[in-house]
N, C-alpha and C positions, 0 to 999 in steps of 0.2 A: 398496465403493468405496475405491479406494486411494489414497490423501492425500499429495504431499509437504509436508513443512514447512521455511518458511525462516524463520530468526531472524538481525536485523540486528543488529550490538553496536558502540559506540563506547564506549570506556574504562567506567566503570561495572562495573567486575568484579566485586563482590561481588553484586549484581543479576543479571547474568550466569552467574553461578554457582549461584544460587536456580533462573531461570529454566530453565537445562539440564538441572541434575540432576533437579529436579523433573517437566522433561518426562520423560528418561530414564528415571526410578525408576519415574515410575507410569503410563506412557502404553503400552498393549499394542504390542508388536511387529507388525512391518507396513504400515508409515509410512517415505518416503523423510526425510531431512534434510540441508536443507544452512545452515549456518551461513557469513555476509559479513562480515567485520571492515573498518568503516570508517577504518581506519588507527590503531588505539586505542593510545597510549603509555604504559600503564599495567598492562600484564604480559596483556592478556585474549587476545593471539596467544600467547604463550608458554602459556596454558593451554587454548586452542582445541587447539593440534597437539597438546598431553597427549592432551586427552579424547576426540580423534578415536583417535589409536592404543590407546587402549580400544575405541571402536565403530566398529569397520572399514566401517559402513555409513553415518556421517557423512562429509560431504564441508564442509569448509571452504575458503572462498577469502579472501586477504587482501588488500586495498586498501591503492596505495599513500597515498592519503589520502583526507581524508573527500567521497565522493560526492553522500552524502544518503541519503535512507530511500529514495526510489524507485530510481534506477538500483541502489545494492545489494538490493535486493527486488529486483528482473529479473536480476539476475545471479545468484541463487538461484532465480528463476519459472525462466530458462532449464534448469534440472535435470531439471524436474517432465515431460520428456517421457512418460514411461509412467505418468503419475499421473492419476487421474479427478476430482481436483481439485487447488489450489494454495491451504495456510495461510499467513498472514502473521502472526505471533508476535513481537511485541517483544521484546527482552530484561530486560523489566522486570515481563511479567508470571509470576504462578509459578501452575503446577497442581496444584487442589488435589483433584482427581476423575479417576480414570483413565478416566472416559467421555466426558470434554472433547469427545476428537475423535472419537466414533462419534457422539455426538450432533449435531455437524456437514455430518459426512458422511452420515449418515441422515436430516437436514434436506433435505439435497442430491440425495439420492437419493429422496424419497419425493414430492418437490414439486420435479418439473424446471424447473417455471417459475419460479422462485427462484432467479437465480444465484449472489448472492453472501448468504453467512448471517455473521456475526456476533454473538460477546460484547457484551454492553450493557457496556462499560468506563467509558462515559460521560455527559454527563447533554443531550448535544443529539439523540441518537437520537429523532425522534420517531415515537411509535408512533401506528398504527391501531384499533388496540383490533380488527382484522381478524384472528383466531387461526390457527395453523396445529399442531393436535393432534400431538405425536410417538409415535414406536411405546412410548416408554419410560415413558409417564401425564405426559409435561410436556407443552409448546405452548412455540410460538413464535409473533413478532408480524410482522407486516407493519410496516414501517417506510419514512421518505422515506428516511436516508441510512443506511450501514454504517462506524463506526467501522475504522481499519487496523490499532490495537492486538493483536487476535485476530480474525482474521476467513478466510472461505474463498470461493472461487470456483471454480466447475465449470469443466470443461475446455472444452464447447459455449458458455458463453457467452466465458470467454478467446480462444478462436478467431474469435469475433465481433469482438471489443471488444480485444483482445490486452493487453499491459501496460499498467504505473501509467505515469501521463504523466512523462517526466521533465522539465516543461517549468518547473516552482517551486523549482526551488533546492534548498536542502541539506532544507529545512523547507517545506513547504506544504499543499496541500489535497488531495494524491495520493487520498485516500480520496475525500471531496466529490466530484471529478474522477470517479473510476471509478462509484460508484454512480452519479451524474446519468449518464452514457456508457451502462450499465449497464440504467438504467430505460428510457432512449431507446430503445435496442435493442428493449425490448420484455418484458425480464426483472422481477419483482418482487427486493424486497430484504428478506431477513429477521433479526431481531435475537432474540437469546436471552439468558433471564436468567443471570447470572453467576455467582450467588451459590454457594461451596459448591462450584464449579466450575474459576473462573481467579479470581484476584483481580492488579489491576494494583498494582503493590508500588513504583513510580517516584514515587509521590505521596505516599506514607507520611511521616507524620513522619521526618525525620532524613533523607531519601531523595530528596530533592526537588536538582538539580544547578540550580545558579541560573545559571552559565554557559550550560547546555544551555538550560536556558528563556530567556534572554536571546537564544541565539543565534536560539530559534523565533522569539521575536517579532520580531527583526528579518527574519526572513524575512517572516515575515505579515505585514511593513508595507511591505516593498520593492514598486515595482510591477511586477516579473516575475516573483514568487511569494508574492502577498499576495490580499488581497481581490479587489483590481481584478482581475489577474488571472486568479484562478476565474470572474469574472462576464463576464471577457469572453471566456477558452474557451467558456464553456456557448451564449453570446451565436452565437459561432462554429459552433460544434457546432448549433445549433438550426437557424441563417440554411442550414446544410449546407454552408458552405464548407471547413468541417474534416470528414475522415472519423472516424467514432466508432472505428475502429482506428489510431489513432495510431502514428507509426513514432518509433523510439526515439531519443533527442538524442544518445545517446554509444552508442560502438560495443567493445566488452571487447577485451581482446587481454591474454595472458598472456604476460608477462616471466619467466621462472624461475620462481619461486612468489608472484609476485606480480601480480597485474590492473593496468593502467591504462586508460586511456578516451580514445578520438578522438574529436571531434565529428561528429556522421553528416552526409555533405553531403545525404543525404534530408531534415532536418530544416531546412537552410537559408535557404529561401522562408519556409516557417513561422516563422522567428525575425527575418527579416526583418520581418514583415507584422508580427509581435508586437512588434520595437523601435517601428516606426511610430505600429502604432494606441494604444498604451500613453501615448505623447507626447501625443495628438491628444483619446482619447474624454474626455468628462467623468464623472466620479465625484460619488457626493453622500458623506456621511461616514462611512457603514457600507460602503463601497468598493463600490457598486454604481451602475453604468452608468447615465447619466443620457438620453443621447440619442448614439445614433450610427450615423453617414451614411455606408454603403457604395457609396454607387451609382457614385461616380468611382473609387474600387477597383475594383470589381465590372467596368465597362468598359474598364479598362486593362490589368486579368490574365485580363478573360475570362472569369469566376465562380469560380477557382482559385485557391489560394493557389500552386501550382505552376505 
């Protein structure tokens, strides 16, 4: 099964540096790559073009500013056309096992009802204690959600479910989003232990960007890419008004050697209805939907958001 990988970077060069080389050094040949720089002003384009004209088979694209984790993830998914699955790699995590991604892609390939597998990077994964043996003497677990940190998706079910939503901002719950989308379809989600394997290196002592974390949580508390809402996509997604293939909010266009992004007017009904019900639904204090009433929507669009 043959894997692209995309690694998104915003400044953090030194992490960055861990995270490449490391894939580079010990990751077998065989793997597509492409590397999205979210506009980073701290040398990590100037060492992106270095390290690409070393490996002729990296592709890096530069943004003229920061998009967020999902639209530059789809702008590196967009690569993956000849690829039987699609990684998503932070730049913050480094590998420390050259079997990372065979183990991945042999999750993937051995248990097709599994769409999306995942590194356990974090501590809300939760597991089934439902085993899935690997060829290599380890297992993996059935899990409700997959972490975005390290994780993969097959090509059958992306063609289902297509991209991460770009519908939360710079910071949101793109991952949440896809697994729930994900399980809907029909696919199970599997999580693998990490240990020994990838370790995520952004949280380490001395590693922590307090800006960068500052800027998450203010995503995660806004209400068009916080809590509310993940709960009212899903809300959405469930009631079927939304298709589980979401169509993408921004549209790439390359300037010279640089990307920038028009807003898709496919997306416009949907952000409409999202300015709306955002105002309107009530939330209790863990940003979860409290009660809400479609029925004079539903008669006035005709059961579509379009």
């Amino acid at each position: 099964m043959r894997a692209h990988i995309g690694v998104l970077t915003w400044n953090r060069l030194a992490l960055t540096r861990l995270c490449l080389e490391s894939l580079l050094t010990k990751t077998p040949e065989g793997y597509g790559l492409t590397v999205v720089d979210n506009g980073s002003q701290d040398g990590t384009q100037a060492y992106l073009r270095e390290l690409a004209s070393a490996h002729p088979f990296m592709r890096v694209h530069l943004l003229r500013r920061n998009m967020g984790v999902a639209v530059a993830s789809n702008l590196a998914w967009a690569d993956a056309a000849s690829a039987d699955c699609f990684v998503k790699l932070d730049n913050d995590v480094e590998i420390l096992d050259g079997h990372w991604l065979q183990r991945l892609t042999c999750l993937l390939e051995t248990y097709p009802h599994v769409g999306m597998a995942a590194y356990r990077l974090c501590d809300w994964h939760q597991l089934t204690r439902d085993t899935l043996p690997l060829t290599d003497g380890g297992y993996a677990e059935i899990t409700t959600v997959c972490g975005g940190a390290c994780t993969a998706i097959g090509r059958e079910a992306h063609e289902k479910i297509g991209f991460w939503n770009e519908g939360y901002g710079r910071y949101g719950h793109e991952d949440q989003d896809y697994s729930w989308r994900i399980t809907k379809a029909g696919y199970a989600l599997a999580a693998l232990d990490a240990t020994d394997m990838v370790a995520h290196r952004g949280y380490a002592p001395g590693q922590v960007d307090e800006s960068l974390e500052a800027a998450k949580q203010q995503s995660n508390g806004a209400l068009l890419s916080g809590d509310a809402a993940y709960h009212l996509y899903t809300f959405l997604f469930d009631e079927g008004l939304l298709p589980l293939k979401m169509p993408r909010k921004y549209v790439p266009r390359l300037e010279g050697e640089v990307w920038t992004f028009a807003f898709n007017p496919a997306f416009r009904p949907l952000q409409r209805l999202l300015n709306e019900l955002v105002k309107t639904v009530p939330v209790d204090a863990k940003g979860r939907l409290t009660t809400v009433d479609l029925r004079a929507w539903r008669k006035a669009q005709g059961g579509t958001y379009g």
